[in-house]
Every structure is written in C-alpha cells, then in structure tokens.
N, CA and C of each residue as an Amber inpcrd file, in Angstrom:
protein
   525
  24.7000000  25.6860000  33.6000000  23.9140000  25.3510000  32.4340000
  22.5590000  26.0320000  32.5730000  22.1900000  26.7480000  31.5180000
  20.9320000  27.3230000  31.2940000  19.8480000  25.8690000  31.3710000
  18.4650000  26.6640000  31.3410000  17.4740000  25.8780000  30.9070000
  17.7150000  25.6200000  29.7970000  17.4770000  26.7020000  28.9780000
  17.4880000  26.5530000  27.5420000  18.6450000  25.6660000  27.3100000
  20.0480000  25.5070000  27.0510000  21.1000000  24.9510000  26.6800000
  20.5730000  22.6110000  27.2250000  19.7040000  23.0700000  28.4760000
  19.3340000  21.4900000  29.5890000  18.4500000  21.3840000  27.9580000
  17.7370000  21.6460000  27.6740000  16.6450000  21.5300000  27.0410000
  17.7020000  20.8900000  25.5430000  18.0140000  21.8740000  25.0610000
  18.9730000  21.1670000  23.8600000  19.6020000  20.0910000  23.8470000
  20.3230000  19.7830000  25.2150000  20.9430000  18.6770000  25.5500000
  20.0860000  17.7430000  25.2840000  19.5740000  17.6820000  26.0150000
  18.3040000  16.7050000  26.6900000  17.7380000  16.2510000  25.0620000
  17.0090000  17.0430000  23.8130000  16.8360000  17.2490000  22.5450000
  17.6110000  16.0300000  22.1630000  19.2620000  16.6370000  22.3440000
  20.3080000  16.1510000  21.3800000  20.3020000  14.7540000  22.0930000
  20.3260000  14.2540000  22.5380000  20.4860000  12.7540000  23.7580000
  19.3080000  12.2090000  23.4130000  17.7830000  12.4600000  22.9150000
  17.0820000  11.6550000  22.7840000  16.7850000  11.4950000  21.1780000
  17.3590000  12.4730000  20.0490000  17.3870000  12.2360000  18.9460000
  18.8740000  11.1480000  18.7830000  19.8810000  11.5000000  19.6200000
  20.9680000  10.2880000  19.4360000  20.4100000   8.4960000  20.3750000
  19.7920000   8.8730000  20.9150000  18.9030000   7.7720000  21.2750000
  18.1950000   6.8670000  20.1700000  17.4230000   7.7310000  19.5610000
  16.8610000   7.1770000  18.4030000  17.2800000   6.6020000  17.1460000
  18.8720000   7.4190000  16.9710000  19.3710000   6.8050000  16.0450000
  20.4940000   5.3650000  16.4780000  20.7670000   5.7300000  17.6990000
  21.6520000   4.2440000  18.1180000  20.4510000   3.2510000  17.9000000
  19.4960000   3.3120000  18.7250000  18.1980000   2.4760000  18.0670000
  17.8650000   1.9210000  16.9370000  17.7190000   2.7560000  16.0050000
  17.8560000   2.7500000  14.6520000  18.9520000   1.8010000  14.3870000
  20.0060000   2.2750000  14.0570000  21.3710000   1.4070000  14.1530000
  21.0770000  -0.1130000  14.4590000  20.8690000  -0.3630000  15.7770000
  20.9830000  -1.6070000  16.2380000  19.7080000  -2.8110000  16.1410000
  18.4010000  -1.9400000  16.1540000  17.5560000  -3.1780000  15.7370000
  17.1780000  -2.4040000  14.1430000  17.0320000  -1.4720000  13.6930000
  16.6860000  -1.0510000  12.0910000  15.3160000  -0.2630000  11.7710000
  15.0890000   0.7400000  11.0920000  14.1320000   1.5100000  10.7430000
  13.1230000   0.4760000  10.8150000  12.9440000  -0.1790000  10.2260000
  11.5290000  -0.5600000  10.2230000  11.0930000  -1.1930000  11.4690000
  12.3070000  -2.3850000  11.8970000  11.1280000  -2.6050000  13.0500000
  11.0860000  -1.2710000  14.5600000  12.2200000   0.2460000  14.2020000
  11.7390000   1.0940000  15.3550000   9.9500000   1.1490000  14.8800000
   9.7150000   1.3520000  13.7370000   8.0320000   1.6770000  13.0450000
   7.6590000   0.8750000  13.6770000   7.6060000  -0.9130000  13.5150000
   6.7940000  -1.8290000  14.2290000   6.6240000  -1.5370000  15.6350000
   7.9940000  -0.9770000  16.2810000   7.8740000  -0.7280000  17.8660000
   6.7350000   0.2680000  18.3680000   6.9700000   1.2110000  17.9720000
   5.8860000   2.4990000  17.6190000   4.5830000   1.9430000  17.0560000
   4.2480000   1.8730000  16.0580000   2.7130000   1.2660000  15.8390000
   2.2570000   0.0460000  15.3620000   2.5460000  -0.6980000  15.8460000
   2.5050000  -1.8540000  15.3060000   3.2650000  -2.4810000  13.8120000
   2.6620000  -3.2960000  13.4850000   3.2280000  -4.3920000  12.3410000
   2.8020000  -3.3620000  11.2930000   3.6250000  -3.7130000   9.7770000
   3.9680000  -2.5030000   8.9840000   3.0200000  -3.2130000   8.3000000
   2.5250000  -4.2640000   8.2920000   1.5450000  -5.2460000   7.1980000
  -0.1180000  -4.4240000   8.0460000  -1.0100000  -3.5610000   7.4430000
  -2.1420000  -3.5120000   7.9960000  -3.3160000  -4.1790000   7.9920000
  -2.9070000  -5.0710000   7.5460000  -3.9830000  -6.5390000   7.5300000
  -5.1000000  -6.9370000   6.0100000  -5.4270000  -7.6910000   5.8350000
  -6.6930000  -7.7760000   4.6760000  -7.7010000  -6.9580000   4.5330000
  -8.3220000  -6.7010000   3.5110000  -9.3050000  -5.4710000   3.6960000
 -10.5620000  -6.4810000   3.0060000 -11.7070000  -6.5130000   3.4380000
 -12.6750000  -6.6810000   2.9040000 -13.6540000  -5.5290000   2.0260000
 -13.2370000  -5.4800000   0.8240000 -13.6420000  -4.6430000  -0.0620000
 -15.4900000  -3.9810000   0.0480000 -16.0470000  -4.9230000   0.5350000
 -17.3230000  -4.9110000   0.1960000 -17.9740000  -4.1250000   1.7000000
 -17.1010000  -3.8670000   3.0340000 -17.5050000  -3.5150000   3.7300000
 -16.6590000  -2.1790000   3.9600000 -15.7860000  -2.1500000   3.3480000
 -14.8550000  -0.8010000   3.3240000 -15.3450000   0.0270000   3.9980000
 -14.3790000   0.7440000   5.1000000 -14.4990000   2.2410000   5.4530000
 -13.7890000   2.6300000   5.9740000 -13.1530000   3.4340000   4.2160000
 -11.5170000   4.0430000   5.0780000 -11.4420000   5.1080000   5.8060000
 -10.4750000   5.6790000   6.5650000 -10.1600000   6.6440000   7.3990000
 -10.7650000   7.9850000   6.3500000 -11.2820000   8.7970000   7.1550000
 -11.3600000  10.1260000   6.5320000 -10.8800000  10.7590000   6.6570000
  -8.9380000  10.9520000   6.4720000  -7.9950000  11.1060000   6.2420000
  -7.9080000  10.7820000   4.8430000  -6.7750000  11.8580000   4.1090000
  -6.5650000  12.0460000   2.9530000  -5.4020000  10.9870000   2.7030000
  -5.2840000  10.0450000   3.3460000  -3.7880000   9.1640000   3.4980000
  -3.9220000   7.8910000   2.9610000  -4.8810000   7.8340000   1.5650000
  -5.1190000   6.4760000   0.9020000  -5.6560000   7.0090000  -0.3870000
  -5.9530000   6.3530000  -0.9350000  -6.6420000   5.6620000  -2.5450000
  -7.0250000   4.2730000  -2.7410000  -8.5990000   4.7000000  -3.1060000
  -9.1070000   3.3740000  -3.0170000  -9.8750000   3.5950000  -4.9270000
  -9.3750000   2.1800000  -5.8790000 -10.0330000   2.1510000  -6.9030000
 -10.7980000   0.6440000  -6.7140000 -12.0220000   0.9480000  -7.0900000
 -12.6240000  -0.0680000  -6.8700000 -14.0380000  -0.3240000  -7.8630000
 -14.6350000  -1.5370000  -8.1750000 -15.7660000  -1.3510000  -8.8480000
 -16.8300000  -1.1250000  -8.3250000 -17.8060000  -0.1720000  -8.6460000
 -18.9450000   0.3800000  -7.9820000 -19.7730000  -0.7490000  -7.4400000
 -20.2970000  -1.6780000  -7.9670000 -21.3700000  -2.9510000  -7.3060000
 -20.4080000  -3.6440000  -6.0020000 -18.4100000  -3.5950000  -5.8910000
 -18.2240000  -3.9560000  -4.9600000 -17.8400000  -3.4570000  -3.5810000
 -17.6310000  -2.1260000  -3.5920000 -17.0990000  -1.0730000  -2.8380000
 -18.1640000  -0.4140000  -2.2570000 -18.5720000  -0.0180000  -0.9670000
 -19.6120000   1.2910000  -0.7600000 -19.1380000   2.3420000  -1.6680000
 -20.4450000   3.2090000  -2.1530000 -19.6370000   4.3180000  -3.6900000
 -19.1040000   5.3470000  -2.7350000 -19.2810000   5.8870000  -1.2490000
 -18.5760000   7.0410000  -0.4940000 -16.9100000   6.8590000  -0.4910000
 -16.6730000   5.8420000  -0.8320000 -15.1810000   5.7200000  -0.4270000
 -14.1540000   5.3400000  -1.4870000 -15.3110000   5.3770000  -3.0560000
 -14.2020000   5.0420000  -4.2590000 -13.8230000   5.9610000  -4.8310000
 -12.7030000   6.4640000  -4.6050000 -11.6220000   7.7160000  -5.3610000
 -11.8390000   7.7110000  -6.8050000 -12.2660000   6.3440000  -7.7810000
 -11.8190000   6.3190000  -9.1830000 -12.4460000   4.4230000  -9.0370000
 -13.0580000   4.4470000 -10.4810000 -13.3380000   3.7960000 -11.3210000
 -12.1800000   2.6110000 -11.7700000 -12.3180000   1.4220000 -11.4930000
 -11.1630000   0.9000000 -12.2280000 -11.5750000   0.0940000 -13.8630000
 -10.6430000   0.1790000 -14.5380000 -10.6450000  -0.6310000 -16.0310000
 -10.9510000  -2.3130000 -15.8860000 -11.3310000  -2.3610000 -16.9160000
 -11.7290000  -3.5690000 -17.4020000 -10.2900000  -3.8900000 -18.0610000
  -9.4170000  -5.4180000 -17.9500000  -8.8270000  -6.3900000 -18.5390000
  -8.9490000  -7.1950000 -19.2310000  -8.6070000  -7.7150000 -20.3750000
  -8.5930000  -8.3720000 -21.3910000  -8.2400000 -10.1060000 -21.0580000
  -8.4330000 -10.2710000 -19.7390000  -7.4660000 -11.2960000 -19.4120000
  -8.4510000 -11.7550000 -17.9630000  -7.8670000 -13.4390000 -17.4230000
  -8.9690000 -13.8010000 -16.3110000  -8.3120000 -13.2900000 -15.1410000
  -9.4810000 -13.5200000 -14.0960000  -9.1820000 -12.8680000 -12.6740000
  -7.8250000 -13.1580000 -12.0770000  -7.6240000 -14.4470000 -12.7090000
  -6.4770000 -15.1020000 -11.7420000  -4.9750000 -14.5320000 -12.6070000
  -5.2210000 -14.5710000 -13.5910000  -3.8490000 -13.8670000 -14.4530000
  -4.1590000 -12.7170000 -14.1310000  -4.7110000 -12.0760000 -14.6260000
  -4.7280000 -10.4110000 -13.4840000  -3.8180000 -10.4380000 -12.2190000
  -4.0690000 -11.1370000 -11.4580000  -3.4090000 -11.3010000 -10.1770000
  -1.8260000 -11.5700000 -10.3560000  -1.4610000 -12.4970000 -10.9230000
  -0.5410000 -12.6940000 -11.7880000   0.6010000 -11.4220000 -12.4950000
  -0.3330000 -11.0510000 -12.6000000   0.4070000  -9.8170000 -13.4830000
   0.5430000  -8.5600000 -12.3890000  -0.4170000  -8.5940000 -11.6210000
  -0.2320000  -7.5140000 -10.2680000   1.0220000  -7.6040000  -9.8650000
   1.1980000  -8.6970000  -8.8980000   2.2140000  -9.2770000  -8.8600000
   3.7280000  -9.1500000  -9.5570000   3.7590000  -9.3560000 -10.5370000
   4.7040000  -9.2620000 -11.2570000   5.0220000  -7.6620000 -11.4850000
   4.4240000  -6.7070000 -11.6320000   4.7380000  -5.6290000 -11.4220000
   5.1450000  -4.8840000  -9.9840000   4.0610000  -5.5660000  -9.0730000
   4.8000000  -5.2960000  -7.0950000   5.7640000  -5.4740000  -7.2050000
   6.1550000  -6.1890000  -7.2100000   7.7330000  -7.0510000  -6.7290000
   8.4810000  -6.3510000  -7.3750000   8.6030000  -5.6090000  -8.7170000
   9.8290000  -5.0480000  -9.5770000  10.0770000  -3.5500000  -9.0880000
   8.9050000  -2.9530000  -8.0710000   8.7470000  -1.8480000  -7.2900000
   9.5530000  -1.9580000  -6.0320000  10.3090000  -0.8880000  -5.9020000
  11.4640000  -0.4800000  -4.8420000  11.0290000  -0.8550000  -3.5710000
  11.3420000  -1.3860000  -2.9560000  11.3610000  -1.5650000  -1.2470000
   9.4270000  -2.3040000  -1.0580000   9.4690000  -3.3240000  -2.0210000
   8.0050000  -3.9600000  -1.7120000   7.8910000  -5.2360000  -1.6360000
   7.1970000  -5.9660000  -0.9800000   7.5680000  -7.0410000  -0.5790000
   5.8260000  -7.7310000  -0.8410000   5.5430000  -9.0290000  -1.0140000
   4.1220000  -9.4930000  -0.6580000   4.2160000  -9.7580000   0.4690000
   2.9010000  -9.7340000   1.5780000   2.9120000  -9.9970000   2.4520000
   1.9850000 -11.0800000   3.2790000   0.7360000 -11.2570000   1.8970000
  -0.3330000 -12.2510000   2.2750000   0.2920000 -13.6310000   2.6230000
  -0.8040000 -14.4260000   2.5030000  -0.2760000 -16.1240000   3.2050000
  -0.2100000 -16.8720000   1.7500000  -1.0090000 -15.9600000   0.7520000
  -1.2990000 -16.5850000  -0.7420000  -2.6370000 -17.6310000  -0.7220000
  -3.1380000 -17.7310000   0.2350000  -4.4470000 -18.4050000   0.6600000
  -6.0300000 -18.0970000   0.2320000  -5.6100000 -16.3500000  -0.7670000
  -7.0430000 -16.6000000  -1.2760000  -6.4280000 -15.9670000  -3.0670000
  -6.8000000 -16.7110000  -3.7590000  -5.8880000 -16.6990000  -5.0900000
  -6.4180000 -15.4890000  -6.7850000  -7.4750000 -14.7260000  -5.3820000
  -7.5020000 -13.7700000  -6.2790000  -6.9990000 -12.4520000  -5.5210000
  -6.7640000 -12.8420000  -4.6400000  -6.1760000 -11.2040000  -3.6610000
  -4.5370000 -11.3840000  -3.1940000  -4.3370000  -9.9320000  -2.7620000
  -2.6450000 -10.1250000  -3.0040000  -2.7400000  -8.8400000  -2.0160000
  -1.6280000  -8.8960000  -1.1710000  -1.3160000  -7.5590000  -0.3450000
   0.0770000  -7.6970000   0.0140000   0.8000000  -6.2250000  -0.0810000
   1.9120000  -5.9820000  -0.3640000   2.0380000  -4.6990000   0.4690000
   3.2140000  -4.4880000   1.2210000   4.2150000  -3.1120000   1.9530000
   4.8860000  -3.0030000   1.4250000   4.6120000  -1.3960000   1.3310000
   5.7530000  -0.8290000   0.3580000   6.3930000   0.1920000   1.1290000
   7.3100000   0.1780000   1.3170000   8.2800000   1.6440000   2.3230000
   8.7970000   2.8230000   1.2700000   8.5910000   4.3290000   2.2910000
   8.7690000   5.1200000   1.2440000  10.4220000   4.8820000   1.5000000
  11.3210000   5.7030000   0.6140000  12.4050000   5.6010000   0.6810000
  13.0990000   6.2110000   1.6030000  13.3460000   7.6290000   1.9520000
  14.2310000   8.0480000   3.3190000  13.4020000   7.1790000   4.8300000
  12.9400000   7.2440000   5.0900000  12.5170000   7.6060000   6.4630000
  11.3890000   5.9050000   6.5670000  10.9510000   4.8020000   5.5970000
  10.7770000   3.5280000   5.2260000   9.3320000   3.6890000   5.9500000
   8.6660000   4.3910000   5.8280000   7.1620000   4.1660000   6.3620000
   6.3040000   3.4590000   5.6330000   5.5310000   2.9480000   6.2590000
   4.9700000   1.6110000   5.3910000   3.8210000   1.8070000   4.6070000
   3.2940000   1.9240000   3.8510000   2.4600000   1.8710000   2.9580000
   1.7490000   0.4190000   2.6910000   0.0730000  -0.5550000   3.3500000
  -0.2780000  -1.0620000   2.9130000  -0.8290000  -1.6380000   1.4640000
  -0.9010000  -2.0330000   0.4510000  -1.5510000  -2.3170000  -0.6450000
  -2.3970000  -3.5110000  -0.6380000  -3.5520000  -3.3990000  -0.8400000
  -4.6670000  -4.7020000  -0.7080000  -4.9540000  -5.0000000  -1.8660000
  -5.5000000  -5.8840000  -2.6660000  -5.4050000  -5.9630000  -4.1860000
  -6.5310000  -7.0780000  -3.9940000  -7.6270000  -7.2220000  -5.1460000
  -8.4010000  -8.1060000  -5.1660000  -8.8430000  -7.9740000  -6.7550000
  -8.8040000  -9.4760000  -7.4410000  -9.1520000  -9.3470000  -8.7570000
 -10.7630000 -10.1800000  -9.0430000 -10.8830000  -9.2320000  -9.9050000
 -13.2560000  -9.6550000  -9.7350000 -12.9830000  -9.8750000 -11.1880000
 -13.8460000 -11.2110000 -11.4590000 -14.2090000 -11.6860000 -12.6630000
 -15.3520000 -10.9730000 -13.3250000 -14.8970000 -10.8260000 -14.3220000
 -16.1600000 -10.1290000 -15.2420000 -16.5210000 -11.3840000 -16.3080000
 -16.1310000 -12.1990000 -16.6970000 -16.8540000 -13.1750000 -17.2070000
 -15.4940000 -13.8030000 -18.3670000 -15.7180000 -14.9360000 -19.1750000
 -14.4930000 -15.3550000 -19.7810000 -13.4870000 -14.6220000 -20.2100000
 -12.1250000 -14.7620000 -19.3940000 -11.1490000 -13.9090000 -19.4360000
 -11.0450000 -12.2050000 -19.6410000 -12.0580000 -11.6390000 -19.1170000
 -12.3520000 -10.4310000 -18.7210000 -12.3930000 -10.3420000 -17.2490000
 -11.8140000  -9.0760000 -16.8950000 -11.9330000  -8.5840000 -15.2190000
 -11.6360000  -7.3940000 -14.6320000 -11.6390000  -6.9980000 -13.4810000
 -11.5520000  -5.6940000 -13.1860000 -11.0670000  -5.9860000 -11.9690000
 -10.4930000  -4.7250000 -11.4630000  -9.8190000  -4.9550000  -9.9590000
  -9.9000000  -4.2500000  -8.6600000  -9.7790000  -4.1920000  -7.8900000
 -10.0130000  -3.3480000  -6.4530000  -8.4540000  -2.9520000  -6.3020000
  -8.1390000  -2.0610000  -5.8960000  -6.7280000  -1.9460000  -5.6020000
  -7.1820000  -0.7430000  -4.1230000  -6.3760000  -1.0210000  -2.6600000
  -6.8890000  -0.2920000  -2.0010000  -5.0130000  -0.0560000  -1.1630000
  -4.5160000   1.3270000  -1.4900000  -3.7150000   1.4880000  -0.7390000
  -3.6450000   2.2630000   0.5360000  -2.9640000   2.1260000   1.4920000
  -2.9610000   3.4580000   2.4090000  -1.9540000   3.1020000   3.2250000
  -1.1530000   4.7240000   3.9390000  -0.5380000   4.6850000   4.9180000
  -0.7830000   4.6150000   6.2530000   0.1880000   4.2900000   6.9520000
   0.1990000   3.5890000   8.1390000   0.6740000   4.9250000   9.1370000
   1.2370000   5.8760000   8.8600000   1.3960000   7.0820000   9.2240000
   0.8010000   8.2570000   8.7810000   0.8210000   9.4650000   9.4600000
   0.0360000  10.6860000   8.7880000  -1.1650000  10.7000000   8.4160000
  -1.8800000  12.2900000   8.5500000  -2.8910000  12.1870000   7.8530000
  -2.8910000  12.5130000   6.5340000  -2.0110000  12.8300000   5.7130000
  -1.8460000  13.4370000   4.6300000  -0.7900000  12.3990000   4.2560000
  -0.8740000  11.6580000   2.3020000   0.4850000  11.5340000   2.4940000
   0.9160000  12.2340000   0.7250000   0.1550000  13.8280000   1.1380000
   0.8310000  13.9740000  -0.7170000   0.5910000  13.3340000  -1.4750000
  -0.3560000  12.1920000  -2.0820000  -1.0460000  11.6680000  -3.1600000
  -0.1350000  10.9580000  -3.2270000   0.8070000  10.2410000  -2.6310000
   2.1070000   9.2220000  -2.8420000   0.7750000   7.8170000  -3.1940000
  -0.0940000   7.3830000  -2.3650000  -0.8700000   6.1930000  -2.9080000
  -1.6490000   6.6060000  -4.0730000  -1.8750000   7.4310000  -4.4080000
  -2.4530000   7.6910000  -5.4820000  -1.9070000   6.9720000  -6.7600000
  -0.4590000   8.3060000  -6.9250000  -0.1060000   7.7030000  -7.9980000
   0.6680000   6.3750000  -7.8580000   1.0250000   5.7140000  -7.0060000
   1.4730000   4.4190000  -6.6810000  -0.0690000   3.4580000  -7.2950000
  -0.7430000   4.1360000  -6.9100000  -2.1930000   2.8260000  -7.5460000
  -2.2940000   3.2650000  -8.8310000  -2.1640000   5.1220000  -9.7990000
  -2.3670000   5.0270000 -10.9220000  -1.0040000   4.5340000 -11.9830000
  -0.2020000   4.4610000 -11.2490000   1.1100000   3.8350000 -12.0020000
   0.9410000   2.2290000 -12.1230000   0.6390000   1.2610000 -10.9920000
   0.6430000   0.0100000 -11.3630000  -0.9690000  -0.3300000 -11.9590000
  -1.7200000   0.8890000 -12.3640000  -3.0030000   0.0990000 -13.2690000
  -2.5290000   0.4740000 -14.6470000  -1.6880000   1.2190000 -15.0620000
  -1.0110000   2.0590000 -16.3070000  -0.3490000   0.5710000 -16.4500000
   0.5890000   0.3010000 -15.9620000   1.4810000  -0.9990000 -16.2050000
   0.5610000  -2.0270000 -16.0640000  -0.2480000  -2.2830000 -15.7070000
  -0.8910000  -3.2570000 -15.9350000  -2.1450000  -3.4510000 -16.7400000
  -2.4290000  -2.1690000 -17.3780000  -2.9730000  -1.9860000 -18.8050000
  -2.1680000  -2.6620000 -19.9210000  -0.9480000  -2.0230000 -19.8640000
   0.2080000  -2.2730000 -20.5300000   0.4370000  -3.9380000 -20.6960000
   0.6790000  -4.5250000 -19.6870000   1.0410000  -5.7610000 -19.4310000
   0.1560000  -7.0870000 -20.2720000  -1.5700000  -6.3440000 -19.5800000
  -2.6790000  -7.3220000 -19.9640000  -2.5700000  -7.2510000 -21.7140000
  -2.5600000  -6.0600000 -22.1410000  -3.2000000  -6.2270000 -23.7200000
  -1.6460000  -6.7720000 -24.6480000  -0.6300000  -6.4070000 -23.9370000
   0.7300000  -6.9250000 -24.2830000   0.8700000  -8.5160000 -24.2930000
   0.3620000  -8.8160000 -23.3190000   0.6340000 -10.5120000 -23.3500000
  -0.5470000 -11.2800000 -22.9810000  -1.6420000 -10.8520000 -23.0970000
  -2.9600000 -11.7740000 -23.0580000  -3.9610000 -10.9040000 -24.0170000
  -3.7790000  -9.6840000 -24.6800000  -4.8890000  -8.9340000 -25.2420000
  -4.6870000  -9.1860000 -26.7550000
C-alpha cells in the first residue's frame, strides 16, 4: 500500500465514521457534539454585539439596538406588542424544520432554531416585540448562524420574508 492509497483509506474510514455516527445518534445532535447546543441563547437587544462575520441579520429599532450593528430599519404594526408576538409565532412554526425554543417566560420575546435543510445547521432567531403605544409596535428580529463565517444572506432573507408575512398578517387581521 502506497502512502497516498493509506491516506485515502484512512479519508474513506473517517468520513464512514461520521456517517455511522450520523446514523445512530442523528445530524443534529453530531452539531450539538461538535459545538455545542443548536439553541444560542437570549440576546439582549440593547447591548448587542454581533460577530463581525457576515453570518447574521440584525433588524432592529434605532433607540433600541447600538446603530453599528443594525442591518435595516424595522416597520411599524398596526397591532399591540403582545399580538405581534403572536403572530411571529404563528408564522415560525409554519416554517420548515423550526421549532420555539424559549421557556415562554418573557411574553414579548420569542426564540426559535431553524435548520438549513441538507446538512441541518442551526440557525438562531431572537425576536423581541417593543410597544409603540396603543396597539402600535415595532420589532427586533436578530438572526444568526451557529456555523461559518459567511452564510449567503440565508438570515437575511429568512428575517425579510417573516417581516413581509407579518406585514401581511398584522393589517389582514388586526389593521
């Protein structure tokens, strides 16, 4: 046996390693094994400071966010903080491979993992809804991955798709 041919072997035996692995305890928790828990924890909006890595999107309102780290401006709702939340919600959950993940313990914020589809890498979502005054509000939405430094604007449009639907939603059934 060559080096080269030891080397392939050796290759082929630890990529079939990975997938018996795979197999027997499951993609996601090999991810948990590797870097921890796929949930990246609560974000406190007001002290924010995301990675300077291109591997998130953060929309947030200027008085609550430091302004270095807000990608985009978010809309005003026709509707109160807590139905906002409500309606977040209701659009997460109808999204492929996403789950909530908070304790539900603070009743204007909501955080949710979302896995991409081949390969199930986790994608945090932090969500916090700010009152703007009788049944008006605006929202923080802060996503990012848990892998890579790059992830192709996948949180991007994942945050500009569920504020589109939830434009939609608010003036549809509370506007």
């Amino acid at each position: 046996m060559t080096r080269r041919s030891g080397v392939m072997i050796g290759a082929g035996v630890a990529a079939g390693a990975v997938v018996l692995a795979g197999a027997l305890v499951g993609r996601d928790r090999i991810w948990e094994l590797a870097a921890g828990p796929a949930d990246l924890g609560p974000v406190d909006f007001r002290s924010l400071e995301p990675d300077p890595w291109p591997n998130h999107y953060l929309v947030c309102p200027a008085d609550l966010c430091p302004s270095d780290a807000v990608r985009a401006d978010p809309p005003e709702f026709p509707v109160s903080a807590a139905r906002l939340i409500e309606l977040v919600d209701g659009i997460a959950v109808t999204e492929p491979r996403t789950e909530r993940v908070d304790d539900g313990s603070r009743p204007l914020q909501a955080r949710y993992v979302v896995r991409s589809r081949r390969m199930r890498f986790p994608d945090t979502v932090s969500v916090e809804a700010v009152p703007l005054g009788s049944d008006r509000s605006t929202i923080a939405v802060y996503s990012r991955a848990q892998f890579g430094r790059d992830d192709f604007g996948v949180n991007e449009k994942r945050v500009e798709r569920w504020l589109m639907r939830l434009q939609e939603r608010a003036r549809a059934r509370d506007g």
